[in-house]
N, C-alpha and C positions, 0 to 999 in steps of 0.2 A: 386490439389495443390492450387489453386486459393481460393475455397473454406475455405481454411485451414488459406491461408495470411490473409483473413480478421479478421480473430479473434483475430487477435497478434492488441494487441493497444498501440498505442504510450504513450500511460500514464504511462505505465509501462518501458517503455525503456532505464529509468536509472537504475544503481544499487542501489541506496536509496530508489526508490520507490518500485521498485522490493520487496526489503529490508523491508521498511515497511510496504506492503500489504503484508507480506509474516509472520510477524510478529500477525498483525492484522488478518488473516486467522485461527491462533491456538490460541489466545488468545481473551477475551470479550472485554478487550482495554489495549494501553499500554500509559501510560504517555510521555510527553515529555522527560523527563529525562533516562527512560527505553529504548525509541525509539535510543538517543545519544550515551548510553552506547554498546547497544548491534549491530548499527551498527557502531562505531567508528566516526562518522559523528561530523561534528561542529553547534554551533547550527543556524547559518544563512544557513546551510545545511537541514537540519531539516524541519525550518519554511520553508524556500523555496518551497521544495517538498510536505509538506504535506498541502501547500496553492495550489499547483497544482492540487493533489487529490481532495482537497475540491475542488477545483472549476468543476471537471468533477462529482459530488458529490459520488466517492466514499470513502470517509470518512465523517464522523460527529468529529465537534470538541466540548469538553463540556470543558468550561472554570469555575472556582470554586476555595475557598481560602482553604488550609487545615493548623490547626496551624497559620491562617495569613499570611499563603503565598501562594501565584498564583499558581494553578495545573491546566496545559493544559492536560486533554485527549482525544483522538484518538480512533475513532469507526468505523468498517467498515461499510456501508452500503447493505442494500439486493441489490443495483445493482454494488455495488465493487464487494462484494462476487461473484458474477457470469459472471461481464465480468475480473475477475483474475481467475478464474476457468476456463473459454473458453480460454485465452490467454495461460495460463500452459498448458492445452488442446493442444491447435495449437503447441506449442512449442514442446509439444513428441513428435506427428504424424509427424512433422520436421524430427527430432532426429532420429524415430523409424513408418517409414511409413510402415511397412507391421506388425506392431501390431494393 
């Protein structure tokens, strides 16, 4: 069981964040504007968490103008991708320890 706790990481342990690596998992990136809509979030919600992410670097941010206006988008990175893959991980064996 010990083995198991360490994988669950506190970076994930809101529901925005959850929310948006969960988003950035199926998708190559989602915009800011995609990220608000689809998790109902505001946008000092938003920036907040996904300034947390980056800072443990599991996302990339690429900032760019489209039409002359500001497009924020959101990349996972190869070490997001896999400690949210271990965390989900921990979180079955949780849920469902004799699978």
């Amino acid at each position: 069981m010990k083995n198991i706790i360490q994988h669950i990481s506190k970076a994930f342990d809101h529901r925005v964040r959850l929310g948006i690596m969960s988003i950035l998992m199926v998708n190559d990136f989602a915009d800011f504007n995609m990220l608000k809509e689809l998790l109902g979030a505001t946008d000092g919600n938003i920036a907040s968490h996904t300034k947390a992410l980056e800072k443990e670097a599991y996302i990339s941010i690429e900032k760019s103008f489209i039409n002359r206006k500001p497009n924020t988008r959101y990349i996972a990175t190869k070490s997001g991708r896999e400690a949210f893959t271990k965390h989900i991980e921990a979180l079955e064996k949780l849920i469902n320890p004799n699978e």
